[in-house]
C-alpha positions in Angstrom: 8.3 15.3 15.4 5.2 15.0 13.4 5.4 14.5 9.6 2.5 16.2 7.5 0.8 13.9 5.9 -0.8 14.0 2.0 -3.8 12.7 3.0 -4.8 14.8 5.8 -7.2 16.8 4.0 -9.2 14.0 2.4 -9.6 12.9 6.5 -11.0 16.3 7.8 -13.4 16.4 4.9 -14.6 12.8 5.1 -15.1 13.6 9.5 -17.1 16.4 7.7 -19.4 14.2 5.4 -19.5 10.9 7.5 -20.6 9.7 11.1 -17.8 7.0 10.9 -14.5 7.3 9.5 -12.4 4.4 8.9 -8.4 4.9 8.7 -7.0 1.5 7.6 -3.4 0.8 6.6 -0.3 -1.1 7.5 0.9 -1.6 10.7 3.7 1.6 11.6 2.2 3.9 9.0 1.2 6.0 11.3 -2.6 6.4 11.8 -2.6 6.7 15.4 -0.2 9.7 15.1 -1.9 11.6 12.2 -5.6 11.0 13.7 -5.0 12.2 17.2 -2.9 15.0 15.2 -5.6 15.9 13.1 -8.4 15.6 15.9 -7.0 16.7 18.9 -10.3 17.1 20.7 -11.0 13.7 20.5 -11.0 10.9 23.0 -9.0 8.1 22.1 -8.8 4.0 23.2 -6.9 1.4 21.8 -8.2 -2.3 21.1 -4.6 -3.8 21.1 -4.6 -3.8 24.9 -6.4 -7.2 25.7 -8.1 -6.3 28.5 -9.7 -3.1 26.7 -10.5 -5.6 23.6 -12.4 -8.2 26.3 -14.0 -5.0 27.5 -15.2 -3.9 24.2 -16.0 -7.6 22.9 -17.7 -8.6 26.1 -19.5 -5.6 27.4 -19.5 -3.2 23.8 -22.5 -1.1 25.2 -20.3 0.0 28.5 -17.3 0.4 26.7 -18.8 2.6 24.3 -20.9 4.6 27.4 -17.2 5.2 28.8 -15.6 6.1 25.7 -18.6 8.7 23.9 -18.1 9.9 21.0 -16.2 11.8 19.7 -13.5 9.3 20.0 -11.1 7.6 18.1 -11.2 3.8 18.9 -7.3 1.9 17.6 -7.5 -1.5 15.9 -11.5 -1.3 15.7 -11.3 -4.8 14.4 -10.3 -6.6 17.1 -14.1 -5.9 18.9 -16.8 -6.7 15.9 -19.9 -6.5 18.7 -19.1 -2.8 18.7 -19.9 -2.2 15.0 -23.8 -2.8 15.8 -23.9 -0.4 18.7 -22.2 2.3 17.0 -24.6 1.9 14.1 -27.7 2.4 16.7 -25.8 5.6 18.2 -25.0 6.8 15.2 -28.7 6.8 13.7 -30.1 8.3 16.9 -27.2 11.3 16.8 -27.4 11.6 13.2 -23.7 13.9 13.4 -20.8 13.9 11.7 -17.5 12.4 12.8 -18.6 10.3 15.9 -16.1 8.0 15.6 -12.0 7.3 13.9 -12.1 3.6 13.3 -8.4 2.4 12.4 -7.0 -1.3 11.9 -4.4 -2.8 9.8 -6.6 -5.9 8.7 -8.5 -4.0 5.4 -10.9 -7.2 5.0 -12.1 -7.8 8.6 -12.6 -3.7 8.6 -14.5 -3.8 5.2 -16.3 -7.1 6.0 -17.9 -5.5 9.1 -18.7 -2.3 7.5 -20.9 -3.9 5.0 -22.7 -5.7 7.6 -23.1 -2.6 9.9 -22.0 0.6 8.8 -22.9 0.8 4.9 -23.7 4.0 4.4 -22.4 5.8 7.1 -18.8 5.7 7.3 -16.2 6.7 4.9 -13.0 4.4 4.2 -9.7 5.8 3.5 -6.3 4.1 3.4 -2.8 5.8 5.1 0.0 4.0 3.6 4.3 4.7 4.2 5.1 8.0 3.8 5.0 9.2 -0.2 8.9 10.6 -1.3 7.0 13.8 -1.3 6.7 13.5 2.7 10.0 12.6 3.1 11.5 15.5 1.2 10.4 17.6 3.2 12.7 15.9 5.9 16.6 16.6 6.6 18.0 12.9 5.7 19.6 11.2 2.9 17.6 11.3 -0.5 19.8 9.1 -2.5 17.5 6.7 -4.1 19.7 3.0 -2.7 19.4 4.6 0.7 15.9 5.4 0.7 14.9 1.8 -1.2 17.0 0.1 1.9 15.2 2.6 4.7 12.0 1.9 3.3 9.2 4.7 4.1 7.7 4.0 7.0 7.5 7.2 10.0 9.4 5.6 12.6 12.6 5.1 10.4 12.6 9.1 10.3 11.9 9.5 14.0 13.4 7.4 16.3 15.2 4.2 14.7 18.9 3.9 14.3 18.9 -0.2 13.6 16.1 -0.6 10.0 17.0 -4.1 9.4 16.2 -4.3 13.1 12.9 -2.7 12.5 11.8 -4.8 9.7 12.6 -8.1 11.8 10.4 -7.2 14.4 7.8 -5.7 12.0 7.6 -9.1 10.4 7.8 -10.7 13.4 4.6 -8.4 14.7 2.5 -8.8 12.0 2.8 -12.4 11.9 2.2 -13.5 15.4 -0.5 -10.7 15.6 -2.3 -10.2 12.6 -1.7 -13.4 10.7 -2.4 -15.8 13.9 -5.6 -13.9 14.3 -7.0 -15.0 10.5 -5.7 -18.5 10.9 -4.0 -21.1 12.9 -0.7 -21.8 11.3 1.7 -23.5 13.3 4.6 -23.0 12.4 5.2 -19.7 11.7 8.3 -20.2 10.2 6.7 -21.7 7.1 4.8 -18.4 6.6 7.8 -15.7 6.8 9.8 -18.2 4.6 6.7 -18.6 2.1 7.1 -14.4 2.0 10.4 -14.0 1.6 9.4 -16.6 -1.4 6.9 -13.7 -2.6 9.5 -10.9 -2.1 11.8 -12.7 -4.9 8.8 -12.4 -7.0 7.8 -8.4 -6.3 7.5 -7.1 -9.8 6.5 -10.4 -11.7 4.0 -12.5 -13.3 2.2 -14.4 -10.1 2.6 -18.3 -11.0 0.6 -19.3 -7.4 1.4 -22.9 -9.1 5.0 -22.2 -8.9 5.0 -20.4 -5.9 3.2 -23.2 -4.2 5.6 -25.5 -4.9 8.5 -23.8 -4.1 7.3 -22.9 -0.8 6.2 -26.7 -0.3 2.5 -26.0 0.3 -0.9 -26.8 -1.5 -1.8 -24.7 -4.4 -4.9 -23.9 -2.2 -3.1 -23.0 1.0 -0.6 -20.5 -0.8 -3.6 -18.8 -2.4 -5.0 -18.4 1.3 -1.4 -17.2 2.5 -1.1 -14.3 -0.4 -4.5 -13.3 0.7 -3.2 -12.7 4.5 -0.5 -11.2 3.0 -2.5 -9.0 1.2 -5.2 -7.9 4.0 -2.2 -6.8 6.4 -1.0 -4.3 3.8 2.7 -6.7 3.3 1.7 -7.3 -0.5 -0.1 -5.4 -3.7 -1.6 -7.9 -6.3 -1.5 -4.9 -9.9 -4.2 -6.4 -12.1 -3.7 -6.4 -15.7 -5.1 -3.8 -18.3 -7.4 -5.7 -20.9 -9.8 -3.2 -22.6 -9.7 -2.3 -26.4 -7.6 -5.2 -27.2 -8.3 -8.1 -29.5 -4.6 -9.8 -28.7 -4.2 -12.6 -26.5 -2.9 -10.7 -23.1 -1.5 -11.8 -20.2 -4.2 -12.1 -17.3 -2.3 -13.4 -14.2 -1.6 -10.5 -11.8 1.7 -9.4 -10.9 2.5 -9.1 -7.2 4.8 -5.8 -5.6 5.7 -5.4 -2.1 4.2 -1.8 -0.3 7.1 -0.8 0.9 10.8 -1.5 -0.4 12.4 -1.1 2.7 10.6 -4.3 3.9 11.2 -6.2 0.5 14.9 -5.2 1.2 14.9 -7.0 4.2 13.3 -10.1 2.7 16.1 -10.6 -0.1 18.4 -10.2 2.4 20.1 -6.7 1.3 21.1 -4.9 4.7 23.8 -2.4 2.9 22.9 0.3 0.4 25.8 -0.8 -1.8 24.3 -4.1 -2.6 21.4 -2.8 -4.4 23.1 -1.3 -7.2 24.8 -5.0 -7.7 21.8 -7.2 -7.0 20.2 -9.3 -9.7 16.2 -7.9 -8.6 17.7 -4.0 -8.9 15.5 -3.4 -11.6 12.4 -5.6 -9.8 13.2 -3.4 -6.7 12.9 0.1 -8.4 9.8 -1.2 -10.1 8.4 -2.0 -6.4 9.7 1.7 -5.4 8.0 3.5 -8.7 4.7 1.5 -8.4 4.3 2.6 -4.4 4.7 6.2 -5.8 2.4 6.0 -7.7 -0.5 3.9 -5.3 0.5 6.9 -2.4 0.0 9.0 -4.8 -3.4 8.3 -6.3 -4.5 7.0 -2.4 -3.5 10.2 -1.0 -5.3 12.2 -3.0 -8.2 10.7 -4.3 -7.8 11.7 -8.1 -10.2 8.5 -8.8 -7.3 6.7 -11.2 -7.0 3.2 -11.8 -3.4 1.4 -12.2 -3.3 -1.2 -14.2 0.0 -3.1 -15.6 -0.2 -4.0 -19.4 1.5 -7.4 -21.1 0.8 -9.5 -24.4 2.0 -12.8 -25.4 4.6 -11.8 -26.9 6.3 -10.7 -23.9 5.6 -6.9 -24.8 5.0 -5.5 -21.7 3.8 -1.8 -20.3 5.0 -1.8 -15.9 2.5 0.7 -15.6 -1.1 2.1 -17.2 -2.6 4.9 -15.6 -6.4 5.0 -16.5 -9.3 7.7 -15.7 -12.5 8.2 -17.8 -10.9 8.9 -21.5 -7.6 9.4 -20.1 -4.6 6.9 -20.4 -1.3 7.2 -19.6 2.0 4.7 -19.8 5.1 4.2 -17.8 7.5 2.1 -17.9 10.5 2.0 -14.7 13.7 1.7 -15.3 16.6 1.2 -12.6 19.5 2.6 -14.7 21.2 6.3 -14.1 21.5 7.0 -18.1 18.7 6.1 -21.0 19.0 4.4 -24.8 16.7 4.0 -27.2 16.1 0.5 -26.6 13.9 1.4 -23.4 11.3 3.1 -25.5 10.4 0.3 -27.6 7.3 -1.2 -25.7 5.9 2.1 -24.7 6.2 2.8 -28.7 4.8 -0.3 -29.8 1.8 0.3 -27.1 0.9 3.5 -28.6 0.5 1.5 -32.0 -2.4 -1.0 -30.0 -3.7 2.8 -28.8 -3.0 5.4 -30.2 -5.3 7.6 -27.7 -3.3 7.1 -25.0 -2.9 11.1 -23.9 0.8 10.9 -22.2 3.8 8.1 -22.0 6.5 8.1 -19.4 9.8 6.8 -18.9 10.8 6.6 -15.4 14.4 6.2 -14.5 17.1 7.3 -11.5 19.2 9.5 -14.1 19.2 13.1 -13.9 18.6 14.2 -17.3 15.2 14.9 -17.7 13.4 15.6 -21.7 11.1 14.7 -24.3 12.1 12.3 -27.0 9.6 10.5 -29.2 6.7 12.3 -27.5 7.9 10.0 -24.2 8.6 12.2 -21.0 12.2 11.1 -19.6 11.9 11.7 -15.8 14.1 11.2 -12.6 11.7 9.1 -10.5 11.4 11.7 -8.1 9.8 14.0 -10.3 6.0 14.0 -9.3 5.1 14.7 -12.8 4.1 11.0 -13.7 2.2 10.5 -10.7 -1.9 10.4 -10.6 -1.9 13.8 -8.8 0.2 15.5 -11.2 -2.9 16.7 -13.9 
């Protein structure tokens, strides 16, 4: 079964436009599937096989000889000699679409295409699937099942056991990706230190704090949430500091990309427990904030998300910024809404009182306009980037 995918038009027009197209994303999101999909015609070798990675790394102008373009070449960052020899093909062809780069490391795939492919490739992202892409599927839609399952393809397809999944997804990217960028030995240490982050998804980063919990140097846990980071497992949302004279908060706060994952590192492994858990409302926050990242990734609308937070405590979850335009959410786990839940977005409108829409985002059904605020099931794509 193959899932259409949001995104699939920005990737036919940048194979269009571009020599070199890059397809990054995490691990299981499904880039393999949706590029040989899209480009059927196209040859296709994987880097995760170590003896095709010695290959490319030791012999890249062979490898590349037996694998012309066009070709879609898996985990292009495991081989960085052949970045230079596709930059000499490409400039003597001087055609579009050559060659599909994907990895799931985003900095070693951006570091080598500013040394060797500036200017020539395109770089677009494929994250879990967006709840539009799983609507369109014949399986459960009520919001604590679909935070547990998570978004990733695979759940849909073929997996019966997710918190089986999720254990050897962690367990994958660790001894893969993370054991690639560094030598940590005990790779206990590391899941702990992000199960550490996942009761933090939705808040203030304190990398202090963090670093003491989790028993490392202040120096080391910045390094670590940087790993986490490059393999997709983590989102750091910077704060929104223009137009303001007020002291605001400038520590970022940190979400998890998918909650199915940050499920499975609080522990929760039955729907029922989400409604009753102390980090429900952190948890929808996490599963409105990847709506809206899919979103805006997806389909390139050229919006920046920012969160908002003074110090007072007055705090916006979400600012939605492009050119002149501004818009504010805030998330909210509960089923019904009170007045109380407008107050912030009310009292940000006072800072700036051009900002063109506010939003309240909740898992009720009711759905209206009250004090110039949208109410809106979460579901609703009317909040989301795409939406104007």
């Amino acid at each position: 079964m193959f899932l259409k995918r949001d995104i699939s038009k920005k990737l036919k027009e940048a194979a269009a436009q571009f020599p070199v197209v890059f397809l990054t994303g995490p691990r299981q999101s499904g880039k393999t599937t949706l590029l040989k999909k899209i480009f059927p015609d196209y040859g296709y070798t994987n880097l995760e096989d170590p003896e095709i990675r010695q290959w490319a790394n030791e012999q890249p102008r062979d490898f590349l000889d037996n694998n012309p373009w066009p070709v879609i070449i898996d985990e292009a960052q495991h081989a960085p000699e052949l970045f230079s020899y596709i930059q000499g093909i490409v400039d003597d062809h001087q055609k579009q679409g050559m060659y599909l780069l994907s990895g799931s490391q985003n900095f070693l795939l951006m570091e080598k295409i500013t040394q060797s492919l500036a200017g020539r490739s395109a770089v677009l992202s494929l994250l879990p699937l967006s709840f539009q892409e799983l609507s369109t599927l014949d399986v459960d839609k009520e919001t604590n099942r679909i935070i547990l399952n998570g978004f990733f393809p695979r759940i849909y397809q073929s997996i019966e056991d997710v918190s089986l999944f999720y254990k050897s997804y962690l367990n994958t990217y660790v001894e893969r990706d993370v054991r690639q960028l560094a030598n940590i030995g005990n790779t206990n240490d590391f899941i702990r230190f992000t199960q550490l982050c996942a009761g933090r998804s939705g808040q203030l980063l304190n990398v202090s704090s963090l670093a003491t919990d989790a028993g490392i140097a202040y120096n080391t846990c910045k390094t670590w949430l940087s790993y986490l980071s490059t393999g997709y497992i983590i989102h750091l949302l910077q704060p929104y500091h223009k137009n303001f004279n007020k002291k605001i908060t400038k520590a970022p706060k940190i979400y998890f990309t998918d909650p199915g994952l940050l499920c499975h590192l609080l522990g929760i492994h039955q729907e029922e427990h989400i409604a009753l858990h102390p980090l429900r409302g952190a948890i929808f926050e996490t599963l409105v904030f990847n709506e809206l990242l899919k979103d805006n990734v997806n389909r390139g609308n050229g919006w920046k998300i920012w969160y908002w937070r003074d110090n007072h405590g007055t705090e916006i979850d979400f600012l939605l910024e492009r050119a002149t335009e501004l818009r504010a959410i805030e998330a909210k786990s509960a089923t019904n809404f009170h007045d109380d839940y407008f107050k912030n977005l009310l009292k940000f409108n006072k800072y700036n009182p051009d900002v063109n829409e506010m939003y309240l985002v909740y898992d009720g059904p009711l759905e209206r306009k009250k004090n110039n605020i949208h109410i809106l099931n979460w579901k609703n794509r009317k909040y989301l980037p795409g939406s104007s």
